[in-house]
MARLUM-982626 format. One line per 5 residues: number of its first residue (from 1); their letters; for each residue x, y, z of C-alpha. Coordinates in steps of 0.5 Angstrom, whole numbers, plus 500, padded with zeros to 3 digits. Example, Ala and Ser with C-alpha at 12.3 -4.5 7.8 and 13.67 -1.06 7.14 Angstrom:
BEGIN
1 = as = 525/491/516 | 527/498/514
END
This chain:
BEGIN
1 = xxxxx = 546/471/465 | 541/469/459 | 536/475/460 | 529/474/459 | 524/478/457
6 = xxxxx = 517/480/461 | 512/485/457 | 508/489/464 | 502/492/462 | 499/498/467
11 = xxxxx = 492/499/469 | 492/507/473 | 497/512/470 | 497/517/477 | 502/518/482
16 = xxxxx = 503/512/483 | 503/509/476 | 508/514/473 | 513/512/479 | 512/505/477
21 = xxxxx = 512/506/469 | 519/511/471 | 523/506/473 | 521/501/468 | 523/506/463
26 = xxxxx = 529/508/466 | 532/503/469 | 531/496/465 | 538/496/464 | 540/496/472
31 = xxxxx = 534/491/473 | 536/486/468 | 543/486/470 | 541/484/477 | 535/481/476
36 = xxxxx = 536/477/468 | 529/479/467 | 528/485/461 | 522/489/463 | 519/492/457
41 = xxxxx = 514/497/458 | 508/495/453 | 501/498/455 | 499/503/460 | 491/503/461
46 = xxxxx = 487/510/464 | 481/512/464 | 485/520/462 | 490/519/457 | 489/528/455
51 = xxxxx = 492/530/462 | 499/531/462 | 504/527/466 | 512/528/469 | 514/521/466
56 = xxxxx = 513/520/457 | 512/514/455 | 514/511/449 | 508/513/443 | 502/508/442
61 = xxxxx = 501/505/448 | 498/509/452 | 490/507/452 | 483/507/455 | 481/501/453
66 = xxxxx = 483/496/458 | 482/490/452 | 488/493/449 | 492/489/455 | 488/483/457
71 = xxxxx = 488/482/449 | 494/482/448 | 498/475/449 | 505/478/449 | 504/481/456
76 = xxxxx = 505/477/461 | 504/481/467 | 499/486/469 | 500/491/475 | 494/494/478
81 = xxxxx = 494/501/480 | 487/503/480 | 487/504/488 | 480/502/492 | 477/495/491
86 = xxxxx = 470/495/487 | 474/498/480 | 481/494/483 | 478/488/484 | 474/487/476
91 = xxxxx = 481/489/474 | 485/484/478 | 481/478/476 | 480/480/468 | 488/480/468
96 = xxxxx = 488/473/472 | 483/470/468 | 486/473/461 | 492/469/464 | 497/475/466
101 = xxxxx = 500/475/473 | 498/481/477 | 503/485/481 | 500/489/486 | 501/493/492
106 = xxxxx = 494/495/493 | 492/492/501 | 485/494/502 | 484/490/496 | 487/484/498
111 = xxxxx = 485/485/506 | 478/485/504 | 478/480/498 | 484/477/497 | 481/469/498
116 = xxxxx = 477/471/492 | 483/474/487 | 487/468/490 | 483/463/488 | 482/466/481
121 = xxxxx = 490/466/481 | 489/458/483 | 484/457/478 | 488/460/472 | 494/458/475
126 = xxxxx = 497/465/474 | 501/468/481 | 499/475/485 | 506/479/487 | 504/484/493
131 = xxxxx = 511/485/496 | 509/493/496 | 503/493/500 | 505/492/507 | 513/495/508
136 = xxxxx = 515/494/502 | 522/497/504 | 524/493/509 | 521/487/505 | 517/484/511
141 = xxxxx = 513/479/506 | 519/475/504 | 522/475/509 | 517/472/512 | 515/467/506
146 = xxxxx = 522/465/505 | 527/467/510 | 523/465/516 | 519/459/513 | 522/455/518
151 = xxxxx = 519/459/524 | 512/458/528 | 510/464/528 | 505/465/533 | 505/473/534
156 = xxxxx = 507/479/531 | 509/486/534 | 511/493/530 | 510/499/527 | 506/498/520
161 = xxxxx = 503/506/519 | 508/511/518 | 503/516/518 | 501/515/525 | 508/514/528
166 = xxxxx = 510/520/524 | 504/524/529 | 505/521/535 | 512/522/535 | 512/530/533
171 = xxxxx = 506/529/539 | 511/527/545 | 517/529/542 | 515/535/541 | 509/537/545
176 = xxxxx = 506/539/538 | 498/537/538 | 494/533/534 | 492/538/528 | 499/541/528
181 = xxxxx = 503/534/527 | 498/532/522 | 499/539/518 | 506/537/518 | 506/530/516
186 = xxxxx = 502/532/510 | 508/537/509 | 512/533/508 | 508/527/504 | 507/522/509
191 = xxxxx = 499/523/510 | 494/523/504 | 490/529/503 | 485/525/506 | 488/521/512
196 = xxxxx = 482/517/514 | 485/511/513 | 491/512/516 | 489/515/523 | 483/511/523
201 = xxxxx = 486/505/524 | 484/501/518 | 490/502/514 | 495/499/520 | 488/493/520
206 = xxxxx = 490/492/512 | 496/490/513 | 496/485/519 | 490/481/515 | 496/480/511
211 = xxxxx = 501/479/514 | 498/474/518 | 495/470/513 | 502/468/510 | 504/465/515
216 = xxxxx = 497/462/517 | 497/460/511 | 490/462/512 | 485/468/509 | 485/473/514
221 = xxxxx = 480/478/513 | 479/485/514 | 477/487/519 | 482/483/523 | 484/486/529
226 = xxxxx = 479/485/535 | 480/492/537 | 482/498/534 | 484/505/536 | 483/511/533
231 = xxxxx = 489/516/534 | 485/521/534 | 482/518/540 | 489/519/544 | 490/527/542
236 = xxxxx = 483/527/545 | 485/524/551 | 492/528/551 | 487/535/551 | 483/533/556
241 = xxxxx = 488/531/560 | 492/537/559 | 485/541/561 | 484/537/568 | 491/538/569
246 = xxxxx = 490/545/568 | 484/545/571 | 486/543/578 | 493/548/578 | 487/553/578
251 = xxxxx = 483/549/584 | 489/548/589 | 492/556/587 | 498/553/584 | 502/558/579
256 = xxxx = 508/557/575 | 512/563/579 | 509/558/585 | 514/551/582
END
């Protein structure tokens, strides 16, 4: 198989970005043998360029000058790591109009401004890869624009938030409350140090806008779902129910030697 090679440029060297500048660095030969695509690590754009990182990059390319990439005609992807919208966005749309293709797994972004980014995508006729922003590792998204193009797809039902499902089954499985299980998930990586987001509902919200654009081939946008249940609101629930329980066992006389 005839290789070809793609030049990526990074915009956000966090922790996501080290991730992704790691593989690239690091297992090129493994993706071009699978792929034929040799992916070459040619910029890397943060605002910190003193801070030290768990990944080296190769001397002269990282920068805090964002020109540095869309001027340079060589590289033919973008990869957006900024997180948030506001920053994100401008990022986006400056890549798509300097005639990169833009890789992103950034959902908030394309839940709330995704039809304004694929116009520019259109209109510059380049492409946006968002593989990563609703379960990545199964891949639902591919799945859904080749594997089931000839479905009608008309409902969609699942698990999209692994932080919640992570709570909520530590808290039925294992009678832990709400603080606990959310301690732990943050442990082990699940949850952010702000969990906002997941808990609330609107990361799982982010997601469906997405998915469900695809096959709609319509932009959904956020927010999407009719209704939204915080998970907060069921460990409420499940104390206050806990206490009314408690509190008639103590109303009728019922005691624990008494069962």
């Amino acid at each position: 198989m005839a290789e070809k090679q793609v030049k990526v440029g990074l915009v956000g060297f966090g922790t996501v970005g080290c991730g992704v500048a790691k593989l690239i660095l690091e297992d090129s030969d493994s993706i071009a043998a699978k792929t034929g695509l040799r992916l070459e690590l040619a910029c890397v754009v943060d605002t910190d360029t003193e801070s030290p990182r768990p990944v080296k990059l190769p001397d002269g390319i990282l920068t805090n000058d964002i020109n540095r990439l869309l001027n340079d005609d060589t590289i033919q992807t973008g990869v957006e790591l900024v997180g948030g919208t506001d920053a994100a966005k401008q990022v986006q749309l400056k890549m798509l109009e300097a005639g990169k293709d833009v890789v992103t797994a950034n959902k908030a972004l394309l839940a709330e401004y995704g039809s304004e980014l694929y116009k520019a995508a259109h209109k510059n006729n380049r492409c946006i890869a968002f593989e990563g922003s609703c379960a990545g590792g199964i891949p639902i998204i591919s799945a859904i624009r080749t594997g089931l193009t000839a479905n009608n797809i008309t409902a969609m039902y699942g698990i999209v938030n692994g932080t919640c499902n992570h709570i909520l089954s530590e808290m039925t499985g294992k009678d832990e409350d709400f603080s606990e299980a959310l301690a732990q998930a943050q442990d082990k990586g699940y949850a952010e140090a702000d969990p906002t987001l997941d808990i609330s509902g609107e990361d799982s919200d982010h997601k469906l806008a997405i998915l469900a654009s695809i096959p709609s081939n319509t932009f959904v946008t956020f927010p999407f779902a009719p209704f939204i249940t915080s998970i907060v609101f069921i460990a409420s629930f499940k104390q206050v129910l806990t206490s009314m329980i408690f509190s008639s066992s103590s109303t009728t006389g019922l005691r624990g030697e008494d069962a």
